[in-house]
C-alpha positions in Angstrom: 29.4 8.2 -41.7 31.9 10.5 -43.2 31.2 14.5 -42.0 28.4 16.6 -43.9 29.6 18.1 -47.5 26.6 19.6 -48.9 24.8 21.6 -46.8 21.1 23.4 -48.2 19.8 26.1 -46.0 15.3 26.1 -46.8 14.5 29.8 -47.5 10.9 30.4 -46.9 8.9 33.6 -47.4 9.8 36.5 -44.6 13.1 34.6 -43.6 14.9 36.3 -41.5 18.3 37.9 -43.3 20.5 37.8 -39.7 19.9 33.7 -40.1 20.9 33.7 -44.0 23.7 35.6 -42.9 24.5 33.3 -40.1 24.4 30.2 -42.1 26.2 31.5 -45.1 29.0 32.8 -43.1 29.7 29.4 -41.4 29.3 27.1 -44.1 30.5 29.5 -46.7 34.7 29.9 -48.2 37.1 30.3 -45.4 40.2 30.0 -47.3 43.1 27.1 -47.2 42.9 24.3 -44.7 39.3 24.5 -43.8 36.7 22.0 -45.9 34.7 23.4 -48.8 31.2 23.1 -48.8 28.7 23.0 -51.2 26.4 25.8 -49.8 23.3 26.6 -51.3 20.0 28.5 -50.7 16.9 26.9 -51.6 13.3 27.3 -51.2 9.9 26.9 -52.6 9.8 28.7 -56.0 13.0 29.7 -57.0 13.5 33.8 -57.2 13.3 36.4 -55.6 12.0 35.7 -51.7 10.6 38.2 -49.3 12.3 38.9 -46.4 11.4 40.1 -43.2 13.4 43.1 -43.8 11.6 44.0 -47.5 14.7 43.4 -49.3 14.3 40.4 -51.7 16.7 37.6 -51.5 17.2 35.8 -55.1 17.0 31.8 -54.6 18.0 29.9 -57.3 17.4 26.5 -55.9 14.0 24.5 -55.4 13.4 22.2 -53.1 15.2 18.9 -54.5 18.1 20.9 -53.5 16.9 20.6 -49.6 16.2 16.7 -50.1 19.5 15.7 -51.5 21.6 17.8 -48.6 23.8 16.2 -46.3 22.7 19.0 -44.0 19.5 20.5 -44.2 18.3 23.6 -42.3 15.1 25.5 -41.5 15.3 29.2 -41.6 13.3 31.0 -39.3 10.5 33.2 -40.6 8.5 36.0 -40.2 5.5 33.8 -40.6 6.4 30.6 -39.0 2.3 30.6 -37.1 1.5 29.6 -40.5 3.3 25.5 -41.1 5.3 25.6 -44.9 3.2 24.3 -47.8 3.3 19.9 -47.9 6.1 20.1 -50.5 8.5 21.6 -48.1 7.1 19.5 -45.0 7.6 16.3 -47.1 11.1 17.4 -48.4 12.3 17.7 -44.7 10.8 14.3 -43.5 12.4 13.3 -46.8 15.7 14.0 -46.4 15.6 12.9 -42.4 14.5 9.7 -44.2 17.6 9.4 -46.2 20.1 9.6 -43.7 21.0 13.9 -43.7 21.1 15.6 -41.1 18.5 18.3 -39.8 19.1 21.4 -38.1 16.8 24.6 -37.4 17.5 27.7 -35.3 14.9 29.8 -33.7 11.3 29.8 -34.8 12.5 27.7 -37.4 12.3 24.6 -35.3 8.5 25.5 -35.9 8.8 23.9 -39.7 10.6 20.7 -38.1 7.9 20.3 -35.0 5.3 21.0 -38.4 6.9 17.9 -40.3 6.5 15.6 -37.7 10.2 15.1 -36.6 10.5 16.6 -33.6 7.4 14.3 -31.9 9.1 12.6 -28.7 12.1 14.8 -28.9 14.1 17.5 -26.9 13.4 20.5 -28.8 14.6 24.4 -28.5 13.9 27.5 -30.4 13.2 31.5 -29.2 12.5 31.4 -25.7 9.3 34.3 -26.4 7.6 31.2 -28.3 9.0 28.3 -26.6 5.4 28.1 -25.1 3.9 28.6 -28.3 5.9 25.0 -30.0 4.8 23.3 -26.7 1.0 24.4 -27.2 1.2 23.8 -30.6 3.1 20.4 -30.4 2.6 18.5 -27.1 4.6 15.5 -28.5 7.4 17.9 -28.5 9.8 18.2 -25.3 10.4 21.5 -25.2 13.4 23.1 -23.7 12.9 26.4 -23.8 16.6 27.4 -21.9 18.9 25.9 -24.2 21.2 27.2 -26.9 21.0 24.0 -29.1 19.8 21.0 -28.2 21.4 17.6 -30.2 19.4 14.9 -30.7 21.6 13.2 -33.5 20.7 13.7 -36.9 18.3 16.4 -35.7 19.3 19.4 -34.2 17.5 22.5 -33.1 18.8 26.4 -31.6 17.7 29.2 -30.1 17.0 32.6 -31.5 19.0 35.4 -32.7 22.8 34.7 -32.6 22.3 31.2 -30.9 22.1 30.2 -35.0 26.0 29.9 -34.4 26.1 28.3 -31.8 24.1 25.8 -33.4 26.1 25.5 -36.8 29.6 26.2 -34.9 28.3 22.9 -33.1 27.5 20.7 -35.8 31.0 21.3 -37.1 32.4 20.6 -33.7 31.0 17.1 -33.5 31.4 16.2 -37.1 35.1 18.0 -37.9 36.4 18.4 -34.6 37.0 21.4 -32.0 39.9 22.5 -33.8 37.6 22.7 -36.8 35.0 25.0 -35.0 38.1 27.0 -33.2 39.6 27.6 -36.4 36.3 28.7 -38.3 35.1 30.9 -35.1 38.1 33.0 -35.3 37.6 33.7 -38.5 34.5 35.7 -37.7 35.7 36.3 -34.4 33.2 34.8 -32.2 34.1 32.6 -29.2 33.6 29.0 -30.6 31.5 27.7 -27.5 29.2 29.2 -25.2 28.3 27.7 -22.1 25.0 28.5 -20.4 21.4 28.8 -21.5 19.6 31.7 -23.5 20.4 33.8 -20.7 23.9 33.0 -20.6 27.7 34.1 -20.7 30.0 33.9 -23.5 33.2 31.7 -22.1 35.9 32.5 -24.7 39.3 34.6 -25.1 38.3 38.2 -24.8 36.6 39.7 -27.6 39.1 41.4 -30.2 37.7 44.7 -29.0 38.0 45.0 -25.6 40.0 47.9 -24.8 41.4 47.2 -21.3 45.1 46.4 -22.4 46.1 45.7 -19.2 43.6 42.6 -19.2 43.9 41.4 -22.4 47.9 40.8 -21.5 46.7 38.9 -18.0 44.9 36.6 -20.2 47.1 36.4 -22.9 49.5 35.1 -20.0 47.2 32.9 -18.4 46.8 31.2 -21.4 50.4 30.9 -22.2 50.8 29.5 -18.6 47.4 26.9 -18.6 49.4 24.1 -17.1 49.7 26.1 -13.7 46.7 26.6 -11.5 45.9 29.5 -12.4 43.8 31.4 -9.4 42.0 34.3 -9.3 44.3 36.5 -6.8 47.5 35.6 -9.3 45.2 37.1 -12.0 44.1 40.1 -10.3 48.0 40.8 -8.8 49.2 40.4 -12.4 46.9 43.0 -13.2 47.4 44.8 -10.5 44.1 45.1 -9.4 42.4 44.0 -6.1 40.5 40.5 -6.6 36.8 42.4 -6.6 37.9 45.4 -9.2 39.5 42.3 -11.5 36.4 40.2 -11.3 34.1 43.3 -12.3 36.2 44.5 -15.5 36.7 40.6 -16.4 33.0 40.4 -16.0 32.5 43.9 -18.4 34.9 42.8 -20.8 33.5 38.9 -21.5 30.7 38.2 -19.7 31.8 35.9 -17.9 33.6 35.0 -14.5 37.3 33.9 -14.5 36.3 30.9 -13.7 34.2 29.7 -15.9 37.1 31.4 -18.8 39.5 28.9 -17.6 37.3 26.5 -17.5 36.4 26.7 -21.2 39.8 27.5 -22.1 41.0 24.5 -20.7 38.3 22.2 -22.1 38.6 23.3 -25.5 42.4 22.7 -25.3 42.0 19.7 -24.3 39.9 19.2 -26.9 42.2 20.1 -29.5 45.3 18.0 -27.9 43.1 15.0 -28.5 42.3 15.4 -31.6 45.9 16.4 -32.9 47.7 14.8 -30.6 48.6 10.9 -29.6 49.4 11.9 -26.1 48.5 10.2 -23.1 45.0 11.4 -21.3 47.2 11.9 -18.0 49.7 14.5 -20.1 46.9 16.2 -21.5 44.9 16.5 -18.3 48.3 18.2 -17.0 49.2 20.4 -20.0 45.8 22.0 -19.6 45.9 22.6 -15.9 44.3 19.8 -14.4 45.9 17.4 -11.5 45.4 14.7 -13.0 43.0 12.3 -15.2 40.0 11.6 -13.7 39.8 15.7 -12.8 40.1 15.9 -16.7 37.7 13.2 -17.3 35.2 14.6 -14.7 35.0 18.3 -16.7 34.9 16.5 -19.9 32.3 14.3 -19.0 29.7 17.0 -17.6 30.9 19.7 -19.8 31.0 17.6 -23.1 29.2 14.8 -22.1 31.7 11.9 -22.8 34.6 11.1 -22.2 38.1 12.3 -23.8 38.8 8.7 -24.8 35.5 8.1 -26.2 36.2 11.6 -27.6 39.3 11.0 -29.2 38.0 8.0 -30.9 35.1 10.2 -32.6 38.0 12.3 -34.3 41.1 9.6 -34.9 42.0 6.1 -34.6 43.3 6.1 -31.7 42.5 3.1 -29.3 
């Protein structure tokens, strides 16, 4: 099946404005080169919709809107104890029925668990009421660590920020990691996150970290990603001991040195597959591994397939 186009985000009563915001500013404009989508904002009655921050959002849309999406999402709202009306229920089961795709991101996982198409599947949402879904829906296999979980044409997420995680995901697997890269640093955000809930953000450092000297180390490391790369070289390049550099890498990302290369590497290997017809052995060296079956190793527990089988997903490459 050919990527999603048109993508109709379900607006219900006291949705949450962070998650409009969130959806909007992935799937809305980002200039030349990136795909255009056909965004819209739909919900029950269309009009002006309460939010849970009193300011009224105006909806134009109804709900045949939601049914006819390639990508279909459930907001979270402020009321999600209470399930949508039938109508909304039957548009989501509808449009699972007809081949879109179905995401939801925190508590709105709720309205998906509600419609009957999370029973017998791996489910996430807020971790405060992952015990909640699970009490609500025991058919449900709730996961309540996970940033997303993808079950195919359904697809749930955390709460808060982990909305984009979830849609920076979706266009990873259907567009490609250069795709998400590209759309990521346009609202400067790392374009994957390893981890759970409780988790570390594995990316370049964040455009306002103010220790110079560190951003130029990393600059360097990733100009220089087909060398090993250890920890000491780091630190000595920065002229710090190995303990101070791990503590300001850790203040300035969130995350070890480690698992930064580690990402860093992945994702460029990613990219290199994609864009690239060059053999798996020249990519695995490029991005710093020894060889192959090191690259294949990371891909396959990090990514969970392998950079052939990748590659295929994204070209026609044998």
């Amino acid at each position: 099946m050919p990527p999603f186009v048109t993508v109709a985000a379900y607006v219900p009563p006291g949705v949450g404005l962070l998650a409009v915001g969130i959806v909007a500013e992935v799937f809305g404009p980002h200039g030349e080169g990136l795909p255009g989508f056909d965004f819209v904002l739909c919900t029950d009655r269309p009009g002006p919709v309460p939010t849970d921050l009193g300011v009224p959002l105006m909806v134009a849309h109804g709900l045949d809107r939601l049914a006819a999406a390639d990508l279909v999402i459930a907001l979270p709202w402020a009321g999600f104890r209470t399930p949508p009306g039938p109508a909304v229920l039957d548009a989501f089961s509808a449009a699972h029925e007809s081949g879109s795709l179905v995401a939801a991101h925190c508590v709105g996982t709720f309205a998906l668990a509600a419609a009957g198409l999370l029973d017998g599947r791996r489910a996430t949402t807020h971790w405060r009421f992952a015990e909640l879904l699970a009490h609500r829906h025991p058919d449900v296999v709730v996961d309540p660590d996970a940033l997303y979980i993808d079950e195919g044409r359904i697809t749930t997420g955390a709460g808060a920020a982990a909305g984009f995680d979830l849609c920076l995901h979706l266009l990873r697997r259907e567009y490609g990691a250069a795709m998400a890269n590209t759309v990521a640093r346009d609202m400067v955000l790392p374009s994957h996150r390893d981890g759970g809930q409780a988790q570390y953000l594995t990316s370049p450092v964040p455009e306002d970290c103010q220790d110079e000297r560190l951003v130029e180390v990393l600059a360097w490391a990733r100009e220089h990603l087909h060398e090993p790369l250890p920890v000491a070289e780091l630190a000595r390049r920065a002229v710090m001991s190995k303990r101070s550099f791990a503590r300001r890498f850790a203040a300035a990302t969130g995350t070890t040195p480690h698992a930064w290369l580690r990402s860093l590497r992945l994702s460029s290997a990613e990219e290199l597959l994609e864009t690239t017809d060059l053999p798996i052995e020249e990519i695995a060296h490029r991005v710093g591994y020894g060889s192959a079956a090191v690259l294949r190793e990371q891909f396959v527990r990090r990514r969970g397939v392998p950079p052939r089988s990748y590659r295929r997903s994204f070209t026609n490459a044998p």
